[in-house]
C-alpha positions as CSV (number, residue, x, y, z in Angstrom):
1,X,177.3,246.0,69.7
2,X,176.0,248.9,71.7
3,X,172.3,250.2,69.8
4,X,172.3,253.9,70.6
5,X,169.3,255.8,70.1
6,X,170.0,259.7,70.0
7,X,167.4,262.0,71.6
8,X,167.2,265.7,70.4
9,X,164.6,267.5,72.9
10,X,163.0,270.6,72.3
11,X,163.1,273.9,74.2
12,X,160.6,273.9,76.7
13,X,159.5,272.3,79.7
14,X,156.6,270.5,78.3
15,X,158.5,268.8,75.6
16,X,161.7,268.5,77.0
17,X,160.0,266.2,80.1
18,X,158.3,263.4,77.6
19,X,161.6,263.4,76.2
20,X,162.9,262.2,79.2
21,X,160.5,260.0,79.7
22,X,161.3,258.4,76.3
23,X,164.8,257.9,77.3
24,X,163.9,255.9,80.5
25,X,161.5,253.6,78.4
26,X,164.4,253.1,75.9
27,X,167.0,252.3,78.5
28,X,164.8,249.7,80.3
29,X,164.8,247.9,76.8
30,X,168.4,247.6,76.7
31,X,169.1,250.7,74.4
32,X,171.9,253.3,75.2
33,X,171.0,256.7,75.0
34,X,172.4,260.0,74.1
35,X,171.1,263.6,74.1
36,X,172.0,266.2,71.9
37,X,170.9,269.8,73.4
38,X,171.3,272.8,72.0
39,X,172.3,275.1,75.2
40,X,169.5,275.5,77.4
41,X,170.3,279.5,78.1
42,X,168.2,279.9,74.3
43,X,165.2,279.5,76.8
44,X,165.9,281.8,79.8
45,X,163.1,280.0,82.0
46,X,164.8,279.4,84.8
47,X,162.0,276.6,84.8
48,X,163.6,275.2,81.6
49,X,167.3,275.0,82.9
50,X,166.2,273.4,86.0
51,X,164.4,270.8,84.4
52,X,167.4,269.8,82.2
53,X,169.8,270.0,85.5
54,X,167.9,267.3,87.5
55,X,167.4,265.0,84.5
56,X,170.9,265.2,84.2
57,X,171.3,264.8,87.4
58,X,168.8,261.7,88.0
59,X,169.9,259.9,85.1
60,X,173.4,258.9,85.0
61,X,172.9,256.2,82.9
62,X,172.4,258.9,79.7
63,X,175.1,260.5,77.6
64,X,174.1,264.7,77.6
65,X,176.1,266.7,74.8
66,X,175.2,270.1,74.5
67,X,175.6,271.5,71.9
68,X,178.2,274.4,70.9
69,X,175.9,278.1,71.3
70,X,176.2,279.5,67.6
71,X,177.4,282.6,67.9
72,X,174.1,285.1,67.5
73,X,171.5,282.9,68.7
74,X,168.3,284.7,69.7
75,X,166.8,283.6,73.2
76,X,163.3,282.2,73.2
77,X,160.3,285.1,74.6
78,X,157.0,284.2,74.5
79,X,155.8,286.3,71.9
80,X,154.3,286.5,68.7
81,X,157.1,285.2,66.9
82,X,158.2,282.2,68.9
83,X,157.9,279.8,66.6
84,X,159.9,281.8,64.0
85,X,162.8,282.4,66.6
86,X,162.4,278.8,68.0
87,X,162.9,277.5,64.5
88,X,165.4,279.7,63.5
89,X,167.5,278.2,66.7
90,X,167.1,274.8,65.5
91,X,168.3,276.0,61.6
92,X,171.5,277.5,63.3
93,X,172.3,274.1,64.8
94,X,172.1,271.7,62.6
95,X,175.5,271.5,61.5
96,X,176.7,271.0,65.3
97,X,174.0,268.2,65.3
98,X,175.2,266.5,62.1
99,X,179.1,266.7,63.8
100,X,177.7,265.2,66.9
101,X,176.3,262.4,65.0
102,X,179.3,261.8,62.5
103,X,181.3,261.5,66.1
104,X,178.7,259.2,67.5
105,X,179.7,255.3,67.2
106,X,176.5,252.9,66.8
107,X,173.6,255.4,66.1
108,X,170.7,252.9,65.5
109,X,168.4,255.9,65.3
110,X,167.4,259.7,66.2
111,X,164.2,260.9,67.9
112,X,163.7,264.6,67.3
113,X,161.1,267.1,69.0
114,X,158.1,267.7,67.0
115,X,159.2,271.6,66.8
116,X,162.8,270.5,65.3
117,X,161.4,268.5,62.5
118,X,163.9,270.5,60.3
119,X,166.9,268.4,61.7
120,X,165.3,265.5,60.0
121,X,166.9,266.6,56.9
122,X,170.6,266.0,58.4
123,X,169.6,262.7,60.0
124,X,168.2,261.5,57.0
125,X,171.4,262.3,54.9
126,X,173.4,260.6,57.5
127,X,171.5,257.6,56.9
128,X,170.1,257.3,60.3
129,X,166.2,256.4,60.8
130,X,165.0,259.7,62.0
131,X,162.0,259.5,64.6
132,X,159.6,262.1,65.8
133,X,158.2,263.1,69.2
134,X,154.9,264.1,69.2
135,X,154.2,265.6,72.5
136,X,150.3,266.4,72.1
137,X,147.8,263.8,71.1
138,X,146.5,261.9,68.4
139,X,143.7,264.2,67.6
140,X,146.3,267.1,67.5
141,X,148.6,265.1,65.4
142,X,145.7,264.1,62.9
143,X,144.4,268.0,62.5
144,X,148.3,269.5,62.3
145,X,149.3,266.9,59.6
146,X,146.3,268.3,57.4
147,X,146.2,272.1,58.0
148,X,149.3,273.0,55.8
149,X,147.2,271.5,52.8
150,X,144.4,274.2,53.9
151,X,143.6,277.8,53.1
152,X,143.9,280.5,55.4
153,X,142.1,280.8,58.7
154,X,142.5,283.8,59.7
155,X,138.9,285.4,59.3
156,X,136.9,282.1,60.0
157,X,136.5,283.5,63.4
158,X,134.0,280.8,65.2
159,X,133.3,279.1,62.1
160,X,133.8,275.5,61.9
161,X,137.5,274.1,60.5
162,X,136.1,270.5,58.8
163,X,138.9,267.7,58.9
164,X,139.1,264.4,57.3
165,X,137.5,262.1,60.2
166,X,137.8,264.5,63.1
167,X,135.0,266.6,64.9
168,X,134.4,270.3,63.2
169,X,136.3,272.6,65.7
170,X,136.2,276.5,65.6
171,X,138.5,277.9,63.9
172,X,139.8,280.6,66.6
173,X,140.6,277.3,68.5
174,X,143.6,276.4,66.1
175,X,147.1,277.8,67.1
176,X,147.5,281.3,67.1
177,X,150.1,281.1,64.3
178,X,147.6,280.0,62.0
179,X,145.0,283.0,62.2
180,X,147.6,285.2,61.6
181,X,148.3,286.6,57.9
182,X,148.6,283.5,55.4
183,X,151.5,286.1,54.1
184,X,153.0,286.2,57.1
185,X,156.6,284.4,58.2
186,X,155.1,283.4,61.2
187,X,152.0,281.3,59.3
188,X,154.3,280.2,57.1
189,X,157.2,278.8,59.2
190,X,153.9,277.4,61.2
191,X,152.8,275.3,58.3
192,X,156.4,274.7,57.1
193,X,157.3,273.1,60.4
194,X,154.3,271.2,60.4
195,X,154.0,270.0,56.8
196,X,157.8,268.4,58.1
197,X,156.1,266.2,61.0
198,X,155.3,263.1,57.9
199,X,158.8,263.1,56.7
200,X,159.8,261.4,59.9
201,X,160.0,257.3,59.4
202,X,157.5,257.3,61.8
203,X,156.1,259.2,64.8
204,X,155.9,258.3,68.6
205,X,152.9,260.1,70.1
206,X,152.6,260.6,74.3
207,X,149.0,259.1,74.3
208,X,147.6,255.6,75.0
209,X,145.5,254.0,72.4
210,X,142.0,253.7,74.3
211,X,142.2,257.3,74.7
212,X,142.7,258.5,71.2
213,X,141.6,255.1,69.4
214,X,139.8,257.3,66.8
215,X,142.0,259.9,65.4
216,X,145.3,256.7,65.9
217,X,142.4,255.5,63.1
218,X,142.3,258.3,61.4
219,X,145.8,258.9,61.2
220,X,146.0,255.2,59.5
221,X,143.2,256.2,57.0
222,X,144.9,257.1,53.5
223,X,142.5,260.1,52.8
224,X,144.1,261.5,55.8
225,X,146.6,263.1,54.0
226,X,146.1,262.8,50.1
227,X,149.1,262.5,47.9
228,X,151.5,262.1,51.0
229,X,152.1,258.8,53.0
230,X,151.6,259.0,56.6
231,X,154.7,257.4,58.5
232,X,153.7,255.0,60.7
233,X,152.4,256.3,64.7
234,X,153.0,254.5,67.6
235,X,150.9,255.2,70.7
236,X,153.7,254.8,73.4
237,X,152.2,257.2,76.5
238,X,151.3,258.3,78.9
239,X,154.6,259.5,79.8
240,X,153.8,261.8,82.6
241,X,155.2,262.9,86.2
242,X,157.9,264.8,86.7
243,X,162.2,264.0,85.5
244,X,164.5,264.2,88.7
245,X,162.4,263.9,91.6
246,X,164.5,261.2,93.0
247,X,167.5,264.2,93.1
248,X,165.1,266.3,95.5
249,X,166.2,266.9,98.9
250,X,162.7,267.0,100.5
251,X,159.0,266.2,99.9
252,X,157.4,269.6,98.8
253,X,155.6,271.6,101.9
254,X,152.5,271.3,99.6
255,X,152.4,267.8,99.8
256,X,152.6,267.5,103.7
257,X,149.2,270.4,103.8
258,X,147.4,267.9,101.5
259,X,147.9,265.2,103.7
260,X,146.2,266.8,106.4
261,X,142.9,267.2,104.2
262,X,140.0,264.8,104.0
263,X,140.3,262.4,100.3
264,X,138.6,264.0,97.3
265,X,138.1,267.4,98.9
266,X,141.2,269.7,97.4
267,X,140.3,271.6,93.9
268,X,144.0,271.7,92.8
269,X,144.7,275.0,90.4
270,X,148.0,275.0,88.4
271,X,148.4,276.5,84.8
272,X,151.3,275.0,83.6
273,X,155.6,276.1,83.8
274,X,154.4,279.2,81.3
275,X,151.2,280.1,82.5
276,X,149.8,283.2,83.9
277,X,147.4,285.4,84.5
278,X,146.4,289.4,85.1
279,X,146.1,290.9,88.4
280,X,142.3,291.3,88.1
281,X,142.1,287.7,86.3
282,X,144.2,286.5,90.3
283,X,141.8,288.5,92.0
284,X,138.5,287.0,90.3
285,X,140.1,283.8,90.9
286,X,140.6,284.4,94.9
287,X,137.3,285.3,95.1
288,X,135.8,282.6,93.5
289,X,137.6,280.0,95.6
290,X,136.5,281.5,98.6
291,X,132.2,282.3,98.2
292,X,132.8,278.1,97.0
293,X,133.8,277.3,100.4
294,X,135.8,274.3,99.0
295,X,139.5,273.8,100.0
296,X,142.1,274.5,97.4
297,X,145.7,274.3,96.8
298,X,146.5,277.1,94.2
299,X,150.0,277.7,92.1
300,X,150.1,281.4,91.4
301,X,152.6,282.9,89.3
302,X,153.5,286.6,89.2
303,X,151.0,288.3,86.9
304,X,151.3,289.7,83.2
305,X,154.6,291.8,83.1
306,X,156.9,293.8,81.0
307,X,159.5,291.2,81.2
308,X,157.7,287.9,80.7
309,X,160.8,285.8,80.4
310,X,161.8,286.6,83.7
311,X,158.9,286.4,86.0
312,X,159.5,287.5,89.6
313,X,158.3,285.8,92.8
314,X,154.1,287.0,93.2
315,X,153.7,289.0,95.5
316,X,150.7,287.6,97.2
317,X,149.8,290.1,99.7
318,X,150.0,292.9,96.5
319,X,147.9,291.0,94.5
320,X,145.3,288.7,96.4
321,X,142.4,290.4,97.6
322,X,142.5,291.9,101.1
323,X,142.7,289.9,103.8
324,X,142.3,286.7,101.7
325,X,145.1,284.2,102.8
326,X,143.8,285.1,106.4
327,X,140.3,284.3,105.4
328,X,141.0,280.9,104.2
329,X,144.1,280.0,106.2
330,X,143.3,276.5,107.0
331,X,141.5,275.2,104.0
332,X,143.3,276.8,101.4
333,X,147.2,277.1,100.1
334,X,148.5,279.4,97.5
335,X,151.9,278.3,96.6
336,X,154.2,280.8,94.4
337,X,155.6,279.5,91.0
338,X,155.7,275.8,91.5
339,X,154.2,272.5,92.9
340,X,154.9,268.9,92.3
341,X,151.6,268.3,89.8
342,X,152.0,265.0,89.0
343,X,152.4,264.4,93.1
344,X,149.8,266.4,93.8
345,X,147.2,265.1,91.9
346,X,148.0,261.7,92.7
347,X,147.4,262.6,96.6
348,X,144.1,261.0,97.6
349,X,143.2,264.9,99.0
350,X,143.0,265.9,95.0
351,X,139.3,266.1,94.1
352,X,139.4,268.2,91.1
353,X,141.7,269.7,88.5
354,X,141.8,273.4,86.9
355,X,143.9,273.0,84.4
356,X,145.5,275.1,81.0
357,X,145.1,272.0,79.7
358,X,148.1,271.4,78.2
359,X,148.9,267.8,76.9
360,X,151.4,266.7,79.7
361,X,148.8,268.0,82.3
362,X,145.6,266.4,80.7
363,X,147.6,263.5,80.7
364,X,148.5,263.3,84.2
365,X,144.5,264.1,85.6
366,X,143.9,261.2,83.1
367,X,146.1,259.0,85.0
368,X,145.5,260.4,88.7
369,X,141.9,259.7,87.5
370,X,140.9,263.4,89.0
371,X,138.0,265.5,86.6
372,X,138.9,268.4,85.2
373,X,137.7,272.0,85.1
374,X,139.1,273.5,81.4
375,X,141.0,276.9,81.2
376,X,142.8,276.8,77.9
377,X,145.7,279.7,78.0
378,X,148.0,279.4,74.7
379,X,149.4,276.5,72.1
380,X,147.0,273.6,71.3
381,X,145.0,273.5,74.2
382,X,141.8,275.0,73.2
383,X,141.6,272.0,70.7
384,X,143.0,269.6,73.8
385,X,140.0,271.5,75.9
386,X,137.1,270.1,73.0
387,X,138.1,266.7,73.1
388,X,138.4,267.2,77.1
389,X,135.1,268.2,77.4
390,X,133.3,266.2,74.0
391,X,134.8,262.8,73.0
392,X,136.7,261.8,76.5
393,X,133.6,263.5,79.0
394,X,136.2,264.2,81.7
395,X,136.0,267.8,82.1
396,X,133.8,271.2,82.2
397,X,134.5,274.4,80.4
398,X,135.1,277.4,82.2
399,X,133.4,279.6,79.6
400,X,134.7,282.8,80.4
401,X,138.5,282.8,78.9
402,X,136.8,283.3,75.3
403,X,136.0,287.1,76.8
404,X,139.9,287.3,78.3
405,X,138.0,286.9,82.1
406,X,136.5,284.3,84.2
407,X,134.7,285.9,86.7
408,X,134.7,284.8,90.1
409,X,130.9,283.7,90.2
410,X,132.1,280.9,87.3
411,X,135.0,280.2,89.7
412,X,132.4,279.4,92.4
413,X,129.7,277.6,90.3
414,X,132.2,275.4,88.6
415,X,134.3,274.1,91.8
416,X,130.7,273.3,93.5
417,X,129.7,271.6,90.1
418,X,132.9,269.5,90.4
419,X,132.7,268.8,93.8
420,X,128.9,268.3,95.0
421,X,126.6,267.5,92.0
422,X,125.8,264.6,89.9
423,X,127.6,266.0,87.0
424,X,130.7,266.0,88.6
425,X,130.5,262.5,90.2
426,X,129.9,261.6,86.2
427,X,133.4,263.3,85.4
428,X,135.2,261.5,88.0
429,X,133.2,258.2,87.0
430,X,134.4,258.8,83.6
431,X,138.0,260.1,84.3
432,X,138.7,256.9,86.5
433,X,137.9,254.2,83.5
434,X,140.5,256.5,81.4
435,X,142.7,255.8,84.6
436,X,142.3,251.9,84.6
437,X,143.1,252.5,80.8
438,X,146.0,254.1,81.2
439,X,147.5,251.6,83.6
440,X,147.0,249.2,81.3
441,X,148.7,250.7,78.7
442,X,151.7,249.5,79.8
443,X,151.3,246.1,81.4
444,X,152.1,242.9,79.9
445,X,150.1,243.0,76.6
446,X,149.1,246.9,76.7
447,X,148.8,249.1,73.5
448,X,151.5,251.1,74.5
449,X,153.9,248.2,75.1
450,X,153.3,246.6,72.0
451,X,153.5,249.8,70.1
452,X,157.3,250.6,71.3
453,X,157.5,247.1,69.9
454,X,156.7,247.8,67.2
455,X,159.0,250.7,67.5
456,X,162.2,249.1,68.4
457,X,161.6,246.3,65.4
458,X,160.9,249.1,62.8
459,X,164.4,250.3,64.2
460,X,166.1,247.2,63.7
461,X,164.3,246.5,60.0
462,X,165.1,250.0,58.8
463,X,168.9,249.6,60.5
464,X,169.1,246.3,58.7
465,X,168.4,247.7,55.2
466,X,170.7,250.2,55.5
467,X,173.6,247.7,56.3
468,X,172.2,245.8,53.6
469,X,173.2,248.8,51.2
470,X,176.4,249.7,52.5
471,X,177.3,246.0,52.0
């Protein structure tokens, strides 16, 4: 008999891809595998649909079923109330899902995104062991699963959030859902959506265990989450690099400049599939780069506009400093929009990271073993950026997005810290042993191995039960 696993991805780029990756690592252990997707045009990213066209494309070994588009669906904008229209998308299509999964033959279980922890309720009265992706890290995982159980936040400012058997963190580094009015539907569909993440039979986070070995404890700590049972976690990352590359018709130009460059000498700046920044923020940042006299290969996205969703092509003559791309022609590239970032920072060229520090990207500098220069822009990354910079000792901060502007003469110190001191030889030092780690991870033997064991056997017992009742 077939053993289907059903995979229900979220809405954006940077949790659709470990998705993906999930249903790779399931197929290589014999499992089928279906996805249910509600239609990508809710996100209208073209970033988003193009991501979901190549994995579609690249893996023709998965079922894809979209889902039908309910009629008065709201599209996703990155606003102040994503996360009420993201959840409110996932509400709308449950029933579809619960249809899907009636018609579905075999359905040993159903891994949901961590945003779409709502559907668990349909999978659950279906009788199917409901699973959920945890995108982020341990650390994040441990501080979300406590928060609903805490007052408001919203006029702590800088002062320190205290969590059972984590580091204090400021407060204004939590999501920015949380600071908002504990009234508010946006805080509470926050906390609602997050108070949901336990009632999964058990959660697969995109980390390795060596990296995150003290919050996975945490996490298995009963005081962790008082009155509530914390389903079991398995560490099952780093899934990382990009879905459908194998589809591409030719090696990005990008990749060709870098390997014209001596090894260790590129300071690679890329700020994620939704990240962006103000004309005079680009400007600081051009600047920068070139008093450091350091080569560079830079993604650049079209500045803050009034149509966010839709971002045009940048227009780099408009908006780099005069004369700039002349000025560094040679050792620098500025590519619009998009690079290859897992490829690029696995180029022997790549000496350093700036990164949004988003999980997906931390995790692929952690695996390129390439140091890190911190810029956190939106989400959890601010709390990704103190663990960064604290516990794993792989990056620097740059200090200057708490007052909304980095100026260029941080640009320049930073890159020359990460490129010519001591300091930075002790970040690279550092982010190469998290490197040999995260090989491991999956060898014969490694954490993350044995934990999608673990996984798959927790599957079959809970499966086993339930055919046990039937009967």
């Amino acid at each position: 008999m077939e053993k289907t696993v059903v995979l229900y991805p979220g809405f954006a780029v940077s949790h659709f891809v470990p998705m993906m990756h999930l249903a790779r690592t399931l197929l290589q252990h014999g499992h089928a595998v279906s996805v249910a997707l509600v239609d990508p045009a809710v996100n209208p990213d073209a970033a988003f649909s193009a991501v979901v066209a190549r994995a579609a494309a690249s893996m023709p070994s998965v079922r894809f079923h979209t889902l039908p588009l309910v009629e008065g669906t709201p599209t996703l904008t990155p606003d102040a109330r994503f996360i009420l229209t993201y959840l409110d998308v996932v509400g709308r299509h449950n029933e579809y899902l619960r249809d899907f999964l009636r018609s579905s033959v075999h359905v040993h279980a159903v891994v949901v995104d961590s945003l779409s922890v709502e559907a668990l309720g349909v999978i659950k009265r279906l009788g199917i062991p409901g699973y959920v992706l945890f995108t982020s890290n341990a650390a994040a995982l441990a501080a979300f699963v406590q928060l609903p159980s805490r007052t408001s936040f919203r006029k702590l400012g800088d002062a320190p959030v205290e969590l059972f058997g984590l580091p204090p963190m400021p407060a204004s580094h939590l999501l920015g859902e949380m600071l908002e009015d504990p009234e508010s539907d946006v805080c509470k569909a926050t906390m609602t959506a997050l108070y949901g993440i336990p009632e999964a039979d058990g959660v697969l986070v995109n980390t390795f265990e060596s990296l995150d070995a003290r919050p996975v404890a945490v996490l298995g700590d009963p005081r962790c989450l008082p009155g509530r049972v914390m389903p079991p976690v398995y560490c099952v990352g780093p899934f990382v690099g990009g879905i459908g590359a194998e589809v591409a018709k030719q090696r990005h130009g990008c990749l060709a400049w870098l390997d014209g460059q001596p090894d260790r000498s590129v300071v690679f700046l890329c700020f994620g599939s939704a990240g962006n920044h103000s004309e005079e923020q680009i400007k600081e940042i051009a600047v920068g780069l070139e008093n450091s006299g350091h080569r560079f290969l830079w993604v650049v996205r079209a500045p803050f506009s009034d149509d966010p969703v839709k971002p045009s092509d940048p227009d780099l003559d408009a908006i780099l400093p005069d004369g700039f791309l002349d000025r560094t022609r040679g050792r620098g590239l500025v590519v619009r929009q998009w690079a290859p970032q897992a490829d690029v920072l696995r180029h022997a060229a790549t000496g350093a990271f700036v990164t949004h520090c988003g999980w997906n990207s931390v995790l692929e500098g952690v695996t390129a073993g390439v140091p890190m220069l911190c810029w956190p822009l939106y989400a959890e990354q601010k709390m990704n950026k103190l663990r960064m910079v604290g516990e794993m000792g792989i990056a620097a901060e740059m200090v200057g997005w708490q007052r909304g502007l980095v100026e260029a003469a941080e640009v320049e110190g930073k890159v020359r810290m990460v490129m010519e001191t001591e300091d930075g030889g002790e970040l690279r030092a550092r982010a190469s042993a998290h490197m040999k780690a995260a090989a491991a991870a999956w060898d014969d033997g490694g954490s993350s191995r044995a934990a999608f064991a673990r996984f798959l056997s927790d599957v079959e017992s809970r499966q086993a039960r339930v055919r046990s009742a039937v009967a």
